[in-house]
C-alpha positions as a LaTeX table, in Angstrom:
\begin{tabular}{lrrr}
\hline
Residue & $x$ (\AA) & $y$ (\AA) & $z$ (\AA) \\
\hline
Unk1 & 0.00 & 0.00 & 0.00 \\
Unk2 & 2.83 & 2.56 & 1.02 \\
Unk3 & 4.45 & 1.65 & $-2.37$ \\
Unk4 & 0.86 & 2.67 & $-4.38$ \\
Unk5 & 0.80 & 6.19 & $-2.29$ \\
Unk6 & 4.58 & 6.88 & $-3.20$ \\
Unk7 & 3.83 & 6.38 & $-6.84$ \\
Unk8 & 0.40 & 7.53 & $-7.46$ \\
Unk9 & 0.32 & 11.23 & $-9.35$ \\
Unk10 & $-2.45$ & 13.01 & $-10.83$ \\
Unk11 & $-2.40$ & 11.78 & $-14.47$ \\
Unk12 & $-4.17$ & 14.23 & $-17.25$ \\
Unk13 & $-2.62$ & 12.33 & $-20.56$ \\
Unk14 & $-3.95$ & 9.22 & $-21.29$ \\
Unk15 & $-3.51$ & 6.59 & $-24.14$ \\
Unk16 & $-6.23$ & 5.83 & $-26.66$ \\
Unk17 & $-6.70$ & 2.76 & $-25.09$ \\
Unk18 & $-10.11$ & 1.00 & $-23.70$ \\
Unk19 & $-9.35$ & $-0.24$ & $-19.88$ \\
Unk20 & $-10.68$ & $-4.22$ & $-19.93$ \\
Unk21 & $-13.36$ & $-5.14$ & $-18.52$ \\
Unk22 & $-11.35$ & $-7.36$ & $-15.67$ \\
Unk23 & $-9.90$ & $-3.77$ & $-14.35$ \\
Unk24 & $-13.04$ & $-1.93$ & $-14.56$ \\
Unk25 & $-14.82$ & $-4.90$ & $-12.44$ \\
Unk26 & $-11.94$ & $-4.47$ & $-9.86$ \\
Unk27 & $-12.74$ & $-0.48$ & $-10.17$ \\
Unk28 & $-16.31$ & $-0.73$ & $-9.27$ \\
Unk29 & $-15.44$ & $-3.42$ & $-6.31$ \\
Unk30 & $-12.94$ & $-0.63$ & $-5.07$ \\
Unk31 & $-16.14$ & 1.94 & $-5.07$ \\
Unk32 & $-18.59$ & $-0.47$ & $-2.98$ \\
Unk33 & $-15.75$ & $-2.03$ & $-0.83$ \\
Unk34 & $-15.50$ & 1.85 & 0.41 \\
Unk35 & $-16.08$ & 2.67 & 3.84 \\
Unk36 & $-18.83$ & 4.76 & 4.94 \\
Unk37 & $-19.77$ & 6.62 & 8.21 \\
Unk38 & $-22.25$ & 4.14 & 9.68 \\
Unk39 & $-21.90$ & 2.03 & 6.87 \\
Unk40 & $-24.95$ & 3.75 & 5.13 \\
Unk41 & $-23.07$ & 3.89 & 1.82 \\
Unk42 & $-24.99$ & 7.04 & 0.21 \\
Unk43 & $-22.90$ & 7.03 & $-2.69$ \\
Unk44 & $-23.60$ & 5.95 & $-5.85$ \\
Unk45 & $-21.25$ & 6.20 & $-8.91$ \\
Unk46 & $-21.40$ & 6.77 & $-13.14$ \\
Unk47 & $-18.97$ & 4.92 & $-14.98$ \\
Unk48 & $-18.74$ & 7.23 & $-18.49$ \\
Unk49 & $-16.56$ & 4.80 & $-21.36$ \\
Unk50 & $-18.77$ & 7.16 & $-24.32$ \\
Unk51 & $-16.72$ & 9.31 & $-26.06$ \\
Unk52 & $-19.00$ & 12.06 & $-27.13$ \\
Unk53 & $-20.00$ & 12.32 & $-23.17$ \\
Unk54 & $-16.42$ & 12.80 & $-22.05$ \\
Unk55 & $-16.06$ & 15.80 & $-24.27$ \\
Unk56 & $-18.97$ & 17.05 & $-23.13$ \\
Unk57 & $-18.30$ & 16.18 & $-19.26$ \\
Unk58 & $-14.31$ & 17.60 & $-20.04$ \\
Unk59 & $-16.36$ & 20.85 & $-20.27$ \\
Unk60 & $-18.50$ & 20.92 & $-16.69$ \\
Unk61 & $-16.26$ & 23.43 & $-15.48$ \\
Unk62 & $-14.34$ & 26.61 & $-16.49$ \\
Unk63 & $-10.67$ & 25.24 & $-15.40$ \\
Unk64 & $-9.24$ & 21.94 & $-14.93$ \\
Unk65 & $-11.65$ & 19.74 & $-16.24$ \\
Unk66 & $-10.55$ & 19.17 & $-19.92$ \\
Unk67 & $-8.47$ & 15.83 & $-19.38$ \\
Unk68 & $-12.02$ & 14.06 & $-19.22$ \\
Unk69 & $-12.23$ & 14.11 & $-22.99$ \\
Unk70 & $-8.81$ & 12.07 & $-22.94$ \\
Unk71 & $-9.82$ & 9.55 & $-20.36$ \\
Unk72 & $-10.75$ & 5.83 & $-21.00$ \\
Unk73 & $-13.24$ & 5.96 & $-17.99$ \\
Unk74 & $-14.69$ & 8.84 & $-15.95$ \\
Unk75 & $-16.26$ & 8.36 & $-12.84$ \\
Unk76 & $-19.03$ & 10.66 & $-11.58$ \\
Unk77 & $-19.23$ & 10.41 & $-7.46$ \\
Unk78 & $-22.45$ & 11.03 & $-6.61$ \\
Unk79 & $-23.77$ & 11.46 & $-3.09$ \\
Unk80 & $-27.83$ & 10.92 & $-1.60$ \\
Unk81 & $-28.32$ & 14.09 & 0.49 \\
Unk82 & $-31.45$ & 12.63 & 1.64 \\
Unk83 & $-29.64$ & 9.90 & 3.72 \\
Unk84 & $-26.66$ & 11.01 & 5.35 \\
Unk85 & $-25.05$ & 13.71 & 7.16 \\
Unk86 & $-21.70$ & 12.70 & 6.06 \\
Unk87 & $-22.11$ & 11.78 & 2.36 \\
Unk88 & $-19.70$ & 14.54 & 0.80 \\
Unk89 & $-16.72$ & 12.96 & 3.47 \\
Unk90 & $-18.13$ & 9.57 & 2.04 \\
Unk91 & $-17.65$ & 10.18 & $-1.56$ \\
Unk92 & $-14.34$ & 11.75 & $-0.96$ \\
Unk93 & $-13.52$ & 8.25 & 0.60 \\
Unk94 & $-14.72$ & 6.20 & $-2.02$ \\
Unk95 & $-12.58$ & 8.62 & $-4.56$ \\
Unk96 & $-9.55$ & 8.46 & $-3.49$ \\
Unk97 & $-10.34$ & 4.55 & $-3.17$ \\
Unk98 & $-10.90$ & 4.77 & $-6.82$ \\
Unk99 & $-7.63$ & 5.97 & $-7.43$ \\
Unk100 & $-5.29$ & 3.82 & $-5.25$ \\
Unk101 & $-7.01$ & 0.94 & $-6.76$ \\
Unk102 & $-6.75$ & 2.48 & $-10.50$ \\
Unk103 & $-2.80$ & 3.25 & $-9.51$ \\
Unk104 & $-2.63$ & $-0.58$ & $-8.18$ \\
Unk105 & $-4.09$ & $-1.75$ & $-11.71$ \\
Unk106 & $-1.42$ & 0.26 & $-13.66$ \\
Unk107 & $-3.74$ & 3.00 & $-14.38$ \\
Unk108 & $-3.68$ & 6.90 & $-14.23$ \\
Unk109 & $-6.19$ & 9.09 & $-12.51$ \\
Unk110 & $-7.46$ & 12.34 & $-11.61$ \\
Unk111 & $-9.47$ & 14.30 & $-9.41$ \\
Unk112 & $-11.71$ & 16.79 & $-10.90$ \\
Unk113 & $-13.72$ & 18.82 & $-8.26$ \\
Unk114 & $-17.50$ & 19.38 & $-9.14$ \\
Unk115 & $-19.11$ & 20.25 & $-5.92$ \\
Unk116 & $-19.29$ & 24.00 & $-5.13$ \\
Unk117 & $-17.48$ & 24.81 & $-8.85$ \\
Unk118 & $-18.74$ & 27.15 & $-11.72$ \\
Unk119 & $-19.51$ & 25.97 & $-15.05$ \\
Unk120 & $-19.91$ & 29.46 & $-16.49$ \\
Unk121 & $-21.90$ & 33.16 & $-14.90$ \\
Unk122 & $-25.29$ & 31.69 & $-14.75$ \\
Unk123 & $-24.81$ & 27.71 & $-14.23$ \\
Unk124 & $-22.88$ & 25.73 & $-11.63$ \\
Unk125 & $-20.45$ & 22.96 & $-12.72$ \\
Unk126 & $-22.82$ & 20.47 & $-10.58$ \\
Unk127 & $-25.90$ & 21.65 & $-12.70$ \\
Unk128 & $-23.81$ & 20.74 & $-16.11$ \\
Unk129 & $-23.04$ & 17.60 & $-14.97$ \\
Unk130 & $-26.45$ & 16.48 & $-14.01$ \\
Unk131 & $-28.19$ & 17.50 & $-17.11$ \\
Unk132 & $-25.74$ & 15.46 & $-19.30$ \\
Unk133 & $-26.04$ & 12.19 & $-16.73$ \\
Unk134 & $-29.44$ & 12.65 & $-15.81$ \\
Unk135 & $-29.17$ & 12.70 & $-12.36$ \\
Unk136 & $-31.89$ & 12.85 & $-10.13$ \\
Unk137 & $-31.77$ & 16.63 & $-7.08$ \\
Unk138 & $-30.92$ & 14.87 & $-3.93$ \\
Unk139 & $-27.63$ & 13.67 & $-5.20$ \\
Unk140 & $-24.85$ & 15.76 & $-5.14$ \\
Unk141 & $-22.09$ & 15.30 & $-7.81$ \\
Unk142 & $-18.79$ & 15.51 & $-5.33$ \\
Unk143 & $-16.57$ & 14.78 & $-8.13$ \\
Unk144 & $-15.36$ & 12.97 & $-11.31$ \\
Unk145 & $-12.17$ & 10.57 & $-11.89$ \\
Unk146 & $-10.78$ & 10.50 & $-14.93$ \\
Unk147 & $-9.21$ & 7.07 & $-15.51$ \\
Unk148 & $-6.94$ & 5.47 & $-18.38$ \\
Unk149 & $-3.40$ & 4.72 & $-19.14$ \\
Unk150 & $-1.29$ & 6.94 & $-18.40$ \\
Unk151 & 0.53 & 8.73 & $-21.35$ \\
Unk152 & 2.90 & 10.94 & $-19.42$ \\
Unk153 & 4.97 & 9.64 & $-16.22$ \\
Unk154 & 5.43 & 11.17 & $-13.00$ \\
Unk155 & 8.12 & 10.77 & $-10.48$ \\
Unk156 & 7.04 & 10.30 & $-7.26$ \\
Unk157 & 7.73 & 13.19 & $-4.79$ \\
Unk158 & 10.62 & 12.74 & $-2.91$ \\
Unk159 & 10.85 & 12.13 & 0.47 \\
Unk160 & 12.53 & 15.12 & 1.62 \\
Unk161 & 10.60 & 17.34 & 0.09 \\
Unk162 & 7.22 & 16.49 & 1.74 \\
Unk163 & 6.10 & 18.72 & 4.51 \\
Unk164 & 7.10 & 16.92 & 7.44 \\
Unk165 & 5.87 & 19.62 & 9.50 \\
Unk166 & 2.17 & 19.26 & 8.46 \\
Unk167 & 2.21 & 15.94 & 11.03 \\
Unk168 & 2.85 & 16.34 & 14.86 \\
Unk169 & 2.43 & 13.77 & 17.68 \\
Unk170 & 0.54 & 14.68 & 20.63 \\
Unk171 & 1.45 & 12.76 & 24.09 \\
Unk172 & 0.75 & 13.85 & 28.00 \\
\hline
\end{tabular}
C-alpha cells in the first residue's frame, strides 16, 4: 500500500486505449468495498466509457476539467443528500479509493472537483453535470475521476521534500 501512495500522481494524458473489462470490475469493487460513516453507503457512482460524453463532461467546469475528454473511464461520485449527514466525506472516501485501486491496476487518474465549482456566470459545474447524466436533485455530484493509461509519467515526490511539519504527535 505505502508503495501505491509513493507512486500515485495526478495523471491528465492518457492513451487511446479502452481499460478491460477485468480492471473496470476491480474499479467498481474498489467503489462499494468503500467505507462509509455508519456504513450507510450514500454514494452511488457513473462509470462514463462514451466518447461524445467525455467531451462534453471535459467541459462541466471553467478550469481543470478538460483531461475528461482524454480519459478511458470517468467516474461521476455522486452522493444521496437525503440519507446522510456525512455523504460529501463519504464520496471523498470512495474517490480516493478509486484511485489507489486504479494506480494498483497500472492506471492513471485524476481528481476533478465538481461540488461548489462554476460551469460558467449563470450555471454551476454540478448543474452541467447532471443534465448530461441525468441525475436525479438529492444527489450531489462531489466529483469525477478520470481514468486510463497513463501517457505521461510522474516521479514520485521525494521524500525530503514532503512537509514533514504538516504531522505532529501529541502525548501527556
Amino acid at each position: 500500500m505505502i508503495d501505491i501512495l509513493r507512486n500515485r500522481r495526478s495523471v491528465r494524458k492518457f492513451e487511446d486505449r479502452k481499460i478491460e473489462e477485468e480492471k473496470l470490475d476491480v474499479l467498481k469493487e474498489a467503489l462499494v468495498r468503500s467505507p462509509s460513516s455508519r456504513s450507510i453507503n450514500p454514494w452511488e457512482f457513473i462509470l462514463v466509457d462514451d466518447r461524445d460524453t467525455l467531451e462534453k463532461l471535459s467541459r462541466s467546469k471553467q478550469h481543470g476539467a478538460g483531461f475528461l475528454a482524454g480519459a478511458a473511464v470517468a467516474v461521476a461520485v455522486l452522493g444521496d443528500t437525503t440519507g446522510s449527514d456525512t455523504c460529501i466525506e463519504d464520496c471523498s472516501i470512495a474517490a480516493i479509493t478509486l484511485q489507489y485501486a486504479a494506480e494498483s491496476l497500472g492506471l492513471g487518474s485524476c481528481w476533478c472537483q465538481i461540488r461548489l465549482r462554476a460551469h460558467g456566470e449563470d450555471k454551476t459545474a454540478e448543474g452541467f453535470v447532471r443534465e448530461i447524466l441525468d441525475i436525479q436533485e438529492h444527489y450531489l455530484v462531489e466529483c469525477i475521476i478520470g481514468i486510463g493509461y497513463p501517457a505521461e509519467s510522474k516521479s514520485p515526490h521525494a521524500h525530503e521534500d514532503l512537509d514533514w511539519g504538516k504531522v505532529r504527535l501529541f502525548s501527556v
